[in-house]
C-alpha angles and dihedrals in degrees: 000000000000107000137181085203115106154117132228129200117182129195123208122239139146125242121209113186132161143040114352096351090147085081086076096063096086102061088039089059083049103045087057086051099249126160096170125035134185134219123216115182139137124260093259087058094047111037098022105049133027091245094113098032081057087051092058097049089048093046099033102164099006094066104096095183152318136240122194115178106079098136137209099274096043086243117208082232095057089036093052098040090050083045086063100041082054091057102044094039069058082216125179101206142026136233124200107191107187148024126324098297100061089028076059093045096051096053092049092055094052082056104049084040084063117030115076092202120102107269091257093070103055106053124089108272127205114220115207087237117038142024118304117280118218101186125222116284099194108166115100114259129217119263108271120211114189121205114185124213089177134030101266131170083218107072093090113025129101100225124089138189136204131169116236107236093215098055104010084236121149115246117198135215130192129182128128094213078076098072107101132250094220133031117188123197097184116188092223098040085052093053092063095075106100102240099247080060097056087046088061091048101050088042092050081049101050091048087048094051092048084049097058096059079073096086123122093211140047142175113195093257090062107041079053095048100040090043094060107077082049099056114023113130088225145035143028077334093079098076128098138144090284100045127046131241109269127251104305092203096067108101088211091054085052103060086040089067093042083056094043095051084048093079103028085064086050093051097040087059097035095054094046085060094023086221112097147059166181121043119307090016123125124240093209141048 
């Protein structure tokens, strides 16, 4: 049912796209008050390509420490093991440098940085009668910047999965404090994806986006939302069955599929609650 009835809740937080956008992170690092920040990043990003070394150079004494192990699946044993070399790096803000399973990664590891209850606590449960509970994650988190290597739905949302190592089961984490205070979509940074993973990417956002149209129910924030990857003249949207994705190489392709996954994520959240929303706008309080 179409509705006028709704609420919006926005979080700030600052976009940096374009050439050479990374020379903002450190003032960036500095405007959230850090002295020690921590990288958190997969193998590929940090032996395969100078964004970290890069890093280094930027951050010089600000950069308390890297890991590099967070895996494809966002595993609890690479998430925990980055969680202690957090601690003990004693960092003050977290960089996720990557595509949604180290974006994932590093909001788990605020969360595990902050919250003193076993693991199992504090994931959503699903109770065999009843709607899903997340339970309150009150501690205040570290500040979260998120720089994409790839185009991901996950670079602005709250909610965070890893896969336990023991079950293979999929363990879910929801907190807003979690959304990060800074997204870059450096051009550089962008242009170390390998093309037939951009593809994928453009193709995954694209199914999201037609998905979500199956909604039964709309404010005018979301059906505009949700319509935009569809159809938007330029950019990863235009692809469809029938059209193929467009020329991964290009760097501006690139950050057109970085801004087209920005409000699907939004859409996807805002029509499973029916409150929120306009890209990069939470769905829940």
């Amino acid at each position: 049912m179409y509705t006028y009835d709704f609420r919006v809740t926005g979080y700030p937080f600052r976009l940096y796209s374009g050439t050479d956008a990374l020379e903002r992170l450190p003032a960036e690092v500095a405007r959230n008050g850090a002295r020690r920040a921590f990288i958190v990043c997969g193998r590929t990003v940090s032996r395969r390509t100078p964004l970290i070394s890069r890093k280094r150079e930027l951050l010089g004494e600000r950069l308390a420490g890297v890991f590099d192990e967070i895996d494809k699946d966002t595993s609890r044993s690479s998430v925990m093991r980055a969680t202690e070399a957090a601690r003990s790096a004693r960092g003050d803000l977290v960089i996720g440098v990557g595509a949604g399973s180290v974006i994932q990664g590093a909001r788990i590891v605020t969360i595990l940085l902050a919250e003193k209850r076993p693991v199992e606590q504090l994931v959503t449960q699903y109770p065999e009668h009843g709607p899903a509970i997340s339970p309150k994650l009150l501690e205040p988190k570290l500040p979260i910047v998120n720089v994409l290597t790839a185009p991901t739905t996950a670079q602005n949302r709250a909610g965070s999965r890893m896969k336990d190592d023991a079950t293979a089961r999929g363990m879910e984490f929801f907190d807003p404090k979690t959304r990060p205070v800074a997204i870059f979509w450096d051009a550089d940074a962008l242009l170390t994806a390998p093309p037939q993973l951009i593809r994928t990417g453009a193709a995954t956002i694209w199914c999201r986006a037609v998905m979500n149209l199956g909604a039964t129910a709309d404010n005018p924030l979301v059906e505009a939302t949700a319509f935009n990857p569809i159809v938007s003249p330029r950019g990863p949207s235009r692809a469809s069955p029938t059209r193929p994705i467009p020329h991964p190489v290009s760097t501006c392709a690139r950050r057109r599929s970085c801004k087209t996954a920005s409000p699907t994520t939004a859409a996807s959240s805002s029509r499973a609650t029916g409150r929120c929303v306009s890209p990069m706008l939470s769905p829940r309080l």
